[in-house]
C-alpha positions in Angstrom: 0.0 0.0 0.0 1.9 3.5 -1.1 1.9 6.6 1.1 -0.5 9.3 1.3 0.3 11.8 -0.5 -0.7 14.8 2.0 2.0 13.0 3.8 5.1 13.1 1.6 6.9 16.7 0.9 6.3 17.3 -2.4 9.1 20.0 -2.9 12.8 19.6 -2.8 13.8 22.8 -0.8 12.1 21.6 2.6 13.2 18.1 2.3 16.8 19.2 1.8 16.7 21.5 5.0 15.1 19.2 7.5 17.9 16.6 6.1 21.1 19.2 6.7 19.4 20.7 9.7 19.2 17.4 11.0 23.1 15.8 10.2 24.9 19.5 10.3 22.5 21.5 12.8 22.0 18.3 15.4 25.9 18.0 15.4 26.6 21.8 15.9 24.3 21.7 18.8 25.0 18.9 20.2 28.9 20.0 20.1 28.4 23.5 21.4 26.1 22.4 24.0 29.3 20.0 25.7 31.8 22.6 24.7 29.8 25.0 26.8 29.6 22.5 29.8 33.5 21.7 29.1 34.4 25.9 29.5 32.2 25.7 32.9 33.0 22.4 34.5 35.9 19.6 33.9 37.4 19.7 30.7 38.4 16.0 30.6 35.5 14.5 32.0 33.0 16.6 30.1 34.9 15.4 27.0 35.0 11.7 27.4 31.4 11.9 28.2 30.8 13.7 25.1 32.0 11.1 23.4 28.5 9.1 24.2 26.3 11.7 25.3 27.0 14.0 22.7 26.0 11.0 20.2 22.7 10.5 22.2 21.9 13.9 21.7 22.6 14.4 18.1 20.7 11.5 17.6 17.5 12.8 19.3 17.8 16.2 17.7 17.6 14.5 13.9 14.1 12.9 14.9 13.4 16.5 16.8 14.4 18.1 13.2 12.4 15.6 11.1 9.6 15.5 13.1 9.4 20.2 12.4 7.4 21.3 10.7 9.3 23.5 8.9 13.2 23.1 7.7 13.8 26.8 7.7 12.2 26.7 11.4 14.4 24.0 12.7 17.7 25.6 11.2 16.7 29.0 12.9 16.2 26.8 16.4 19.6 25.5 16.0 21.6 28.4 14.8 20.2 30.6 17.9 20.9 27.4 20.5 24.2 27.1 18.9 24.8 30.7 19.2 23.5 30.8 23.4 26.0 28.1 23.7 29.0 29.7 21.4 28.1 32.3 24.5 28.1 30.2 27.2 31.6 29.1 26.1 33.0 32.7 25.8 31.6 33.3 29.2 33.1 30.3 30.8 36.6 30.8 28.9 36.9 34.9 29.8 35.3 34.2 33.8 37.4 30.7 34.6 40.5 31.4 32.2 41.5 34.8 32.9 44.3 36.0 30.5 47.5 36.5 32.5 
């Protein structure tokens, strides 16, 4: 038995950015949001943990991105987090690595 139609997207454009926002924008969050916790707390053991944890959560924020609505929706979710954390580590760097 095929698919419903109302289903399927029909166009190529929303297909492709729920697929990249998925791979590239799940990864870039998913990094950012440990290299965050790594500025803030234990380098090395937020680091080996990333290792697994980080592959848990890039995993659950494909189906998050798949299961959007909207590709150019998910992308702007995913920039912004990435951006809060690129913050978070600039924060943690300047406050718990002063220069000398």
């Amino acid at each position: 038995m095929p698919a419903n139609p109302k289903y399927l997207t029909p166009a190529f454009l929303p297909r492709f950015l729920k697929i990249t926002a998925a791979i590239l924008g799940g990864y870039l969050v998913s990094v950012t949001f440990h290299l965050a916790l790594a500025s803030w707390f234990n380098r090395a053991n937020i680091l080996i943990t990333m290792a697994f944890s980080g592959f848990i959560l890039w995993v659950a924020l494909m189906v998050i991105a798949f299961l959007a609505k909207s590709g150019w929706k998910i992308w702007g979710i995913y920039i912004l987090l990435s951006l809060l954390f690129c913050l978070f580590i600039y924060l943690g760097q300047s406050y718990n690595h002063p220069a000398h």
